[in-house]
C-alpha positions as CSV (number, residue, x, y, z in Angstrom):
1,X,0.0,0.0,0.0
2,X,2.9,2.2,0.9
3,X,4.5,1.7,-2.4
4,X,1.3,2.5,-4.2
5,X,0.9,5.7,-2.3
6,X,4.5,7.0,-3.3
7,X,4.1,5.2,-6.9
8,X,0.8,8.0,-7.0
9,X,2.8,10.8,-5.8
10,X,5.2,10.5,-8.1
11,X,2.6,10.4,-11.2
12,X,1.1,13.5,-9.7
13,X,4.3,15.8,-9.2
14,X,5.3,14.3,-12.8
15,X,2.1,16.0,-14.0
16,X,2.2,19.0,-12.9
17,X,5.9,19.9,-13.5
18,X,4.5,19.2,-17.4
19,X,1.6,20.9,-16.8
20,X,3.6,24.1,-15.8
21,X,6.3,23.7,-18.9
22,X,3.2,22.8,-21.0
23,X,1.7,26.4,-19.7
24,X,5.0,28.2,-20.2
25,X,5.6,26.9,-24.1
26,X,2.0,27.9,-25.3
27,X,1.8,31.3,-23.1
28,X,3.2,34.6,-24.0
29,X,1.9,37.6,-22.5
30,X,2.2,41.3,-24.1
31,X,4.7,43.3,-22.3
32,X,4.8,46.9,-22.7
33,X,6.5,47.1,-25.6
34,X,6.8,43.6,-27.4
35,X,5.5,39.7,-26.4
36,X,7.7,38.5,-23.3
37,X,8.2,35.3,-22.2
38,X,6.1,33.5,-19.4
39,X,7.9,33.5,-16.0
40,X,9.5,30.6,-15.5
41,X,7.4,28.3,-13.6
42,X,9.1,25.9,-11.9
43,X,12.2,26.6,-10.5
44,X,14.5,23.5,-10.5
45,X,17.8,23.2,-10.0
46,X,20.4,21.0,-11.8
47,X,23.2,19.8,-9.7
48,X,26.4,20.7,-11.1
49,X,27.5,17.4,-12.2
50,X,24.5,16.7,-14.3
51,X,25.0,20.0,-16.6
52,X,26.1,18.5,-19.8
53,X,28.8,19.9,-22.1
54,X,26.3,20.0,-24.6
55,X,24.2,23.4,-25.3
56,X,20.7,23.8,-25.2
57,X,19.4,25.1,-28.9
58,X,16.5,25.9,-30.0
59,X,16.1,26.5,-34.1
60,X,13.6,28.5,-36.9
61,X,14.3,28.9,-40.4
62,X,17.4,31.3,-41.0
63,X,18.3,31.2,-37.5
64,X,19.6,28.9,-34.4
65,X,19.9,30.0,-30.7
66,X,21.7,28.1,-27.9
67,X,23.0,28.9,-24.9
68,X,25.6,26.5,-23.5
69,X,28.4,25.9,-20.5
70,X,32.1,27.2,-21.0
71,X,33.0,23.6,-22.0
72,X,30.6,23.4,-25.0
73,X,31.4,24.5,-28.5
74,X,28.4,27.3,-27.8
75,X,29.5,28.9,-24.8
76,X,27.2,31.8,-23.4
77,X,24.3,32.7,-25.3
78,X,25.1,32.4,-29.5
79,X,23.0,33.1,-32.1
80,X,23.8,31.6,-35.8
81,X,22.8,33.2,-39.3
82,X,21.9,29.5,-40.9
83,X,20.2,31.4,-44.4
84,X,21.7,32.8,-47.7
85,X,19.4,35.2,-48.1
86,X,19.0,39.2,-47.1
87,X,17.7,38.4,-43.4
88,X,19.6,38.6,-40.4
89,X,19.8,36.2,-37.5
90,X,18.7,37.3,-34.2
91,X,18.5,35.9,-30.2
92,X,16.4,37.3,-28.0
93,X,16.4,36.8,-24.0
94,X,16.1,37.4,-20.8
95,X,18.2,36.5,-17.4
96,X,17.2,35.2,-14.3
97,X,13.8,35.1,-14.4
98,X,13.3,39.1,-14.7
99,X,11.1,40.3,-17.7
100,X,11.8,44.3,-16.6
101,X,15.0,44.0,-19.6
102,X,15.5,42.4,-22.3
103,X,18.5,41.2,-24.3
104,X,19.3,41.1,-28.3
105,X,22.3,40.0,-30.0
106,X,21.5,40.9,-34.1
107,X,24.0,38.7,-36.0
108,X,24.8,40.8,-39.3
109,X,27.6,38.4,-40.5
110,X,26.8,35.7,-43.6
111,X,25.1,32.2,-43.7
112,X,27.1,30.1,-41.1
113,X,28.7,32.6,-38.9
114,X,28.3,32.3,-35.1
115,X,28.0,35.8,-32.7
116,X,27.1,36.0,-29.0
117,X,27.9,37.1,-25.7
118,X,29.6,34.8,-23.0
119,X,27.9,36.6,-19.6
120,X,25.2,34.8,-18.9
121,X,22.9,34.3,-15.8
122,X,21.8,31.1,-13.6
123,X,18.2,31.3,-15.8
124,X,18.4,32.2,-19.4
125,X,14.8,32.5,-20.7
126,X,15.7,32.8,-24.6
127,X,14.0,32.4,-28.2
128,X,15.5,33.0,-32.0
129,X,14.1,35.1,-34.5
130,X,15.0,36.5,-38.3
131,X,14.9,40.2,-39.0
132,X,14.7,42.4,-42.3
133,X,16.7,45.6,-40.6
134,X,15.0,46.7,-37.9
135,X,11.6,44.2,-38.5
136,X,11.1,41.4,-36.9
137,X,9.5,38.5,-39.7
138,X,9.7,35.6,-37.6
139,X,10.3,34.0,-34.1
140,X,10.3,31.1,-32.4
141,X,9.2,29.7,-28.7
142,X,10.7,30.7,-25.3
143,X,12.9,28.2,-24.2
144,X,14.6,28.3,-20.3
145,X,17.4,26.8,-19.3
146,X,18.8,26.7,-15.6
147,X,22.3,26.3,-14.2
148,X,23.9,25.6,-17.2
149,X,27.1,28.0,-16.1
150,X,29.7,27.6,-13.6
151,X,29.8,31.7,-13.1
152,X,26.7,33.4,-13.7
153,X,26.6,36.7,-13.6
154,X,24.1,37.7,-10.6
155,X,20.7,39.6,-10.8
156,X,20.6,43.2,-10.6
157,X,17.2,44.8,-11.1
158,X,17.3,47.7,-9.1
159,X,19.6,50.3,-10.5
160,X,18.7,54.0,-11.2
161,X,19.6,56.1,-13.8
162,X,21.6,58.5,-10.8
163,X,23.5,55.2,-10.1
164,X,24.5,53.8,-13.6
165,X,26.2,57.6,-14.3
166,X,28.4,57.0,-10.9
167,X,29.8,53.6,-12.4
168,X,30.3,54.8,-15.7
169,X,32.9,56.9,-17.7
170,X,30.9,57.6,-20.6
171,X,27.2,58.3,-20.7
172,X,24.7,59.6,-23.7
173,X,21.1,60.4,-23.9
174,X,18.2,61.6,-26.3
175,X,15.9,63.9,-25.3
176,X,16.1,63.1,-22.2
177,X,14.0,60.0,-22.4
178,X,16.7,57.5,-22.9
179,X,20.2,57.1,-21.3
180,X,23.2,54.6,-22.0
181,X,26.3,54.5,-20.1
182,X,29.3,52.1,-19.6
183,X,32.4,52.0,-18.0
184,X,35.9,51.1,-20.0
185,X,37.0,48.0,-18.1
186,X,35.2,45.3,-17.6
187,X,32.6,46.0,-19.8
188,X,29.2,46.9,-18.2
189,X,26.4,48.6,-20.4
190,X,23.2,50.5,-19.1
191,X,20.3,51.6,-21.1
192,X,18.0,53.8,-18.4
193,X,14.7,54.8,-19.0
194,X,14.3,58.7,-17.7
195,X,11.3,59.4,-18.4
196,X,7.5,58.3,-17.4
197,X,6.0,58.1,-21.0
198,X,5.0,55.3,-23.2
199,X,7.8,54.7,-24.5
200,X,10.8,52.6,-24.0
201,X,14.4,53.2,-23.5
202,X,17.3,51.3,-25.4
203,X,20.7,51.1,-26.0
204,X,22.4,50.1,-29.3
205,X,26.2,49.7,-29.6
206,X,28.8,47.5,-30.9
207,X,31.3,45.8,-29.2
208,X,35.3,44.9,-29.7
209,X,35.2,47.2,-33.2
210,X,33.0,44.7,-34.5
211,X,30.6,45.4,-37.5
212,X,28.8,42.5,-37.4
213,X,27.2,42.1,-34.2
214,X,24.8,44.8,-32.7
215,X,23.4,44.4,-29.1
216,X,20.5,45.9,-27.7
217,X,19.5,46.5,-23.8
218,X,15.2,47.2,-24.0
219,X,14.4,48.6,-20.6
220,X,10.8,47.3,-20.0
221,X,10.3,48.5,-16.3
222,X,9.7,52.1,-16.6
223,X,10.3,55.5,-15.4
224,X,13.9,55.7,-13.3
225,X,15.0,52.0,-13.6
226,X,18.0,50.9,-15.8
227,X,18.9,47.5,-17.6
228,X,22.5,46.0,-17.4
229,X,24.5,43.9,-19.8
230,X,27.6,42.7,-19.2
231,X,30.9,42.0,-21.5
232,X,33.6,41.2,-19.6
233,X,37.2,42.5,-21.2
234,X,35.2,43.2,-25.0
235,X,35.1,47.4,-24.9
236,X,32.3,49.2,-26.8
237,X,33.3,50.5,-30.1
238,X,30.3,52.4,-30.9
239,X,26.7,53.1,-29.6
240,X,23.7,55.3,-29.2
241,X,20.6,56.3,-27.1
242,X,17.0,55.4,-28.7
243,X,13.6,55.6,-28.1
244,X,10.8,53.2,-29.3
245,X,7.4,52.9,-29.3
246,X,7.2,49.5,-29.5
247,X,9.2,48.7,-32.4
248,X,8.7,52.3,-33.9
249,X,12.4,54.5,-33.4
250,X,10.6,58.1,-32.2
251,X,14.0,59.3,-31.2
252,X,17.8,58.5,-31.7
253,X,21.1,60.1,-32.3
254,X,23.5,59.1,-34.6
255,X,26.0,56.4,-33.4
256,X,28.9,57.6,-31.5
257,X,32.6,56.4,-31.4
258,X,34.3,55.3,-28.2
């Protein structure tokens, strides 16, 4: 009887951990400026010695994401151009668990070519998608993945506008709406959102004097909060302020050199 109870157990907390990821594939709420991702509903951890060397992908046409361990041929989040065509690979994510910013690495380079960032959290919620310039024409589904770095770069969801100029050498705005600032070592971007409107904040810049790989920060949360991206020893090589409402560019300035 015993072993029938915990046989039943088993079958029921089996279920509902699929329920939950069943919930989380098929549901994607509006956010304020674009679809986000479901919060991660169940929050399991993976012991270190079960993390595999292999990276977690997930693929659309023109375009494969995965986000893998330091030992994997994919380490950090990557995002791979897998079309001939006049499309552009993109990955979209988010880190631990936090929908107030979101991430984009646009890979500009040619069919086969692999770009990415290596500074990843403990909860990567991530998707790919293909974009004509600055439109999105396709995406895929959220995936989440959990534990899959040794060194994950810790959350950090609370930092003000007043706060990312004190750790930063250079800062630029537009119309006052939109702020980006970073410091020269260790790499560490902010895009800030100053101003309580509709619209959102980002920051666009290049990395390492390469062409080929923009990043975006989209600050999501609103009025006085700022987004954070990290690139370790990469320096930015060029960047700019923007606004957007929703995908619409209301205000920019033209790129700057660092």
């Amino acid at each position: 009887m015993a072993l029938g109870r915990t046989f039943i157990a088993a079958v029921a907390v089996a279920a509902t951990v699929f329920s939950a990821d069943g919930a989380a594939a098929k549901t994607e709420p509006a956010p304020q400026a674009e679809p986000r991702p479901p919060v991660p509903a169940v929050a399991v951890s993976t012991p270190a010695a079960a993390v595999a060397a292999e990276p977690e992908c997930v693929r659309i046409k023109g375009a494969e994401a995965c986000v893998g361990p330091d030992g994997s041929d994919r380490p950090g989040i990557t995002i791979e151009d897998t079309a001939n065509d006049e499309l552009h690979a993109t990955v979209e994510y988010y880190l631990n668990g936090y929908l107030g910013t979101k991430y984009v690495i646009h890979n500009l380079g040619r069919k086969g070519e692999v770009r990415g960032n290596r500074e990843i959290g403990k909860i990567v919620t991530f998707r790919a998608a293909v974009y004509e310039g600055n439109h999105r024409v396709r995406f895929g589904r959220w995936k989440t993945v959990r534990n899959i770095t040794k060194y994950p770069i810790k959350r950090e969801t609370r930092v003000t506008t007043a706060a990312a100029r004190s750790r930063s050498k250079v800062c630029t705005s537009t119309k006052g709406a939109s702020t980006l600032c970073f410091n020269e070592r260790n790499t560490v971007v902010f895009a800030c959102d100053t101003s309580a409107d509709q619209y959102q904040a980002r920051a666009e810049y290049f990395i390492a004097g390469d062409p080929t790989t923009r990043f975006e920060i989209h600050q999501l949360a609103g009025v006085n909060t700022c987004g954070k991206a990290e690139h370790g020893d990469l320096a930015v090589s060029m960047y700019r302020a923007s606004l957007f409402d929703h995908n619409r560019r209301v205000a920019t300035r033209l790129y700057k050199y660092n």
